[in-house]
N, C-alpha and C positions, 0 to 999 in steps of 0.2 A: 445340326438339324436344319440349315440354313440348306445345305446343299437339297437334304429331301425335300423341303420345301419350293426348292426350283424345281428338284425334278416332276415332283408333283403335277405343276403347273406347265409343265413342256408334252407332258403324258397324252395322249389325247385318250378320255375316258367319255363313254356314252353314260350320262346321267338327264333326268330331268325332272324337273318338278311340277305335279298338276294340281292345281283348285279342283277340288270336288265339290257338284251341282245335288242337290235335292238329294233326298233320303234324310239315313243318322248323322252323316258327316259332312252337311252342309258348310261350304266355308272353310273347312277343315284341307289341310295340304300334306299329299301323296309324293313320295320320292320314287321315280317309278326307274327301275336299271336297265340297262341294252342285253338281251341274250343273245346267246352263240347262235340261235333258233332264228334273229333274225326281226324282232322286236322286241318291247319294251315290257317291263310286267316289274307289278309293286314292291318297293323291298320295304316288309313288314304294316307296320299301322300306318292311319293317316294322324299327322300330328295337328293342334289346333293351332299353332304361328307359324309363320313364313321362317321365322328367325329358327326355332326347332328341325323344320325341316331343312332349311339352308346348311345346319350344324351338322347334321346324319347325311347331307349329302358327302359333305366336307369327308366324313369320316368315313363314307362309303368308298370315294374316290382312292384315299389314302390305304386304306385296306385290299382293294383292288390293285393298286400300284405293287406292295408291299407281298401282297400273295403270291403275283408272278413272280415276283425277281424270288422269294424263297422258293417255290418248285421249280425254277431255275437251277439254284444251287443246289439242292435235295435231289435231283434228279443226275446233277453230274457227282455228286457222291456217290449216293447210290452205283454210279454206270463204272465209277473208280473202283469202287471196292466187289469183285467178282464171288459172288457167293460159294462156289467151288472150290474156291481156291486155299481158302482159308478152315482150320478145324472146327466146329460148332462151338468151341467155347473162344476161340478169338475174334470168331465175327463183330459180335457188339461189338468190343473195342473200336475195332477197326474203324465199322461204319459210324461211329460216335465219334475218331477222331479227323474221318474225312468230312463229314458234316460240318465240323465245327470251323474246319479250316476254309470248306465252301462259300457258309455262313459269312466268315469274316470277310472272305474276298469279296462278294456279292458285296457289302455293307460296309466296303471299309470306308469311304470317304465320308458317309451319314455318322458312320460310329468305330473312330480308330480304333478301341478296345475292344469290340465285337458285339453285335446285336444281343445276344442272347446267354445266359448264364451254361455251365454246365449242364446243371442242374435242369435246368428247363429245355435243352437240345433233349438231354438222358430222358425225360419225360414225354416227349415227341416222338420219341423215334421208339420207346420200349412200355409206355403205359398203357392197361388196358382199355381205359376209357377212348381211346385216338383208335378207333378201328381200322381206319385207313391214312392214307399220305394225306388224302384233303382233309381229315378233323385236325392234324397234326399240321396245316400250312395254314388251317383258321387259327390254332389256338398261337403258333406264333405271330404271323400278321396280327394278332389282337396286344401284343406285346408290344412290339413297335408303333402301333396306335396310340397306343398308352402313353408312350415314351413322347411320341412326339406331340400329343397333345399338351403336353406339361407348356 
């Protein structure tokens, strides 16, 4: 976890943190994120500590980090395994076992044994709740947050 922790810190991520003036949330501190758009806009509540909101930076940053580098790998699997090619019932496999291999490469100095369970790639890439590739690169990036928050 050492290494994600450097890379973390070499990453250059747009975050910042604003004090909010007058109203309900006087005093109160906003975690505001950079968009593709070209400015900054709030991610979620205003928290009441600097300390709270320093925390959800932290974990903002790391989840940001963690998102790319998995639609990195998901993406060169994906581009691996050619839908055509293969019969309808071999596909899963397939792309379940290019994933995984992806996965590992992507992650192998953070995690020699591999980011992510079977179980939880199979989950990503085939449950219904994951509508698209991005709920499926939140619900892992929240994996590895976990992991390395420990």
């Amino acid at each position: 976890m050492k290494e994600f922790k450097e890379f973390l810190s070499e990453a250059e991520l747009k975050t910042r943190i604003d004090k909010l003036s007058g109203g309900k949330y006087d005093g109160w501190f906003l975690v505001m994120k950079w968009s593709e758009r070209g400015k900054f806009y709030p991610d979620g509540k205003p928290f009441k500590t600097e300390k709270e909101a320093k925390e959800r930076e932290k974990t903002l940053k790391a989840t940001d980090v963690v998102y790319d580098r998995i639609s990195k790998a998901w993406k060169k699997a994906h581009s691996s395994v050619p839908i055509r090619k293969f019969p309808s019932n071999e596909y899963p496999v397939r792309i379940l076992q290019a994933t995984k291999i992806e996965m590992n490469k992507e992650f192998k100095k953070e995690f020699p044994k591999g980011p992510f369970t079977e179980a939880q790639l199979r989950r990503s890439l085939f449950s219904d709740s994951m509508s698209n590739a991005l709920d499926s690169w939140d619900y892992l990036s929240g994996i590895i947050v976990k992991k390395w928050k420990k």
